[in-house]
C-alpha positions, 0 to 999 in steps of 0.5 A: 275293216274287220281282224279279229277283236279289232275294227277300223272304220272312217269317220262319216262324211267324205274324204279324208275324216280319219280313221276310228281304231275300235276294240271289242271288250268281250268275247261275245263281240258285242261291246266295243271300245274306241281306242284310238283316232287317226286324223286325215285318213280315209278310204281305201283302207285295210286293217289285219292284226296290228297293222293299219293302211289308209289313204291320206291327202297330200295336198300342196302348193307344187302338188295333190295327191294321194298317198297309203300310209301304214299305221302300226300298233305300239307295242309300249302304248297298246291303244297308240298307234303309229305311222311307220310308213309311207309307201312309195310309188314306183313311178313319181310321175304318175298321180296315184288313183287306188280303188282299194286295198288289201293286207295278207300276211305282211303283204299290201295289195293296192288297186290302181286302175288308172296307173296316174289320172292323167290322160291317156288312161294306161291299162291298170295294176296292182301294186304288192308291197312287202313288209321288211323281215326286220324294222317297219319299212315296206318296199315295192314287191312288184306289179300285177297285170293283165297278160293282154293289156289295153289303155283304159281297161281299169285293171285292179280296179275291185280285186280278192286276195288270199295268201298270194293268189288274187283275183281282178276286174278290168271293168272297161276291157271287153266283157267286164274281163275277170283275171287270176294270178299269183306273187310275185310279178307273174302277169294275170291270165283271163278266167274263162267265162263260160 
């Protein structure tokens, strides 16, 4: 994940590795530095400016899961980031399956197609987060969702984000279904495929 001088990228190997923070040295983009190492995390994660989300384990003896966690720049250390946040889901019973994520301009999109691994398969979502106007928390904005939900459609499961308009698959729904809609909390209607 590319913004601007800086670049996160996950240690090789599967799973939760962690995470390189790495800093280019010159205005060509050619050298870059390491500046900083987050263990335990891994995909999917996003990076915009001196905010970075990512996928960490949370492995127990009452329970497995994953959570997105967010990393913010220290202002004090420049090269020390910190884990201001764990964002919360908004259904607990649910076993959170996020397929990717986004940052925009204090916004965090997070595919969940699965709604919960469990069985039966619910239709798919994507979870928007917003940053609070002061201190670091982040609070549950809302969902977006297909206009005509199905069990299994896996909405949200590969999405696009500029500024609050998104686009959406729902690889499993009839005819590998596109959807569009806008922030926040508005349903998402079909691109029409013609």
């Amino acid at each position: 994940a590319f913004s601007g001088r800086r670049a996160a990228v996950p240690r090789s190997g599967a799973g939760f590795g962690g995470m390189f923070v790495i800093e280019a040295t010159d205005d060509s983009l050619s050298t870059w530095t390491q500046r900083a190492f987050l263990g335990g995390l891994g995909p999917p994660f996003a990076l915009e400016g001196e905010t970075l989300v990512a996928s960490r384990s949370k492995n127990s003896p009452q329970e497995s899961r994953s959570v997105l966690v967010v990393f913010e720049r220290a202002a004090s250390l420049p090269h020390n980031w910190v884990e201001v946040a764990e964002l919360p889901l908004p259904d607990a019973s649910a076993t959170p399956f996020f397929r990717n994520v986004a940052l925009r301009g204090g916004l965090i999109f997070v595919g969940d197609p699965y709604q919960g691994i469990q069985a039966p398969y619910r239709p798919g979502r994507i979870l928007v987060y917003a940053r609070a106007t002061t201190g670091s928390s982040w609070s549950l904005l809302g969902t977006i969702g297909a206009a005509t939900p199905e069990a299994g459609d896996q909405f949200g499961a590969s999405m696009g984000v500029a500024g609050r308009h998104v686009v959406a698959s729902a690889p499993s729904a009839n005819g590998h279904e596109l959807y569009s809609g806008r922030l926040p909390g508005a349903e998402a209607t079909l691109i029409d495929d013609d």
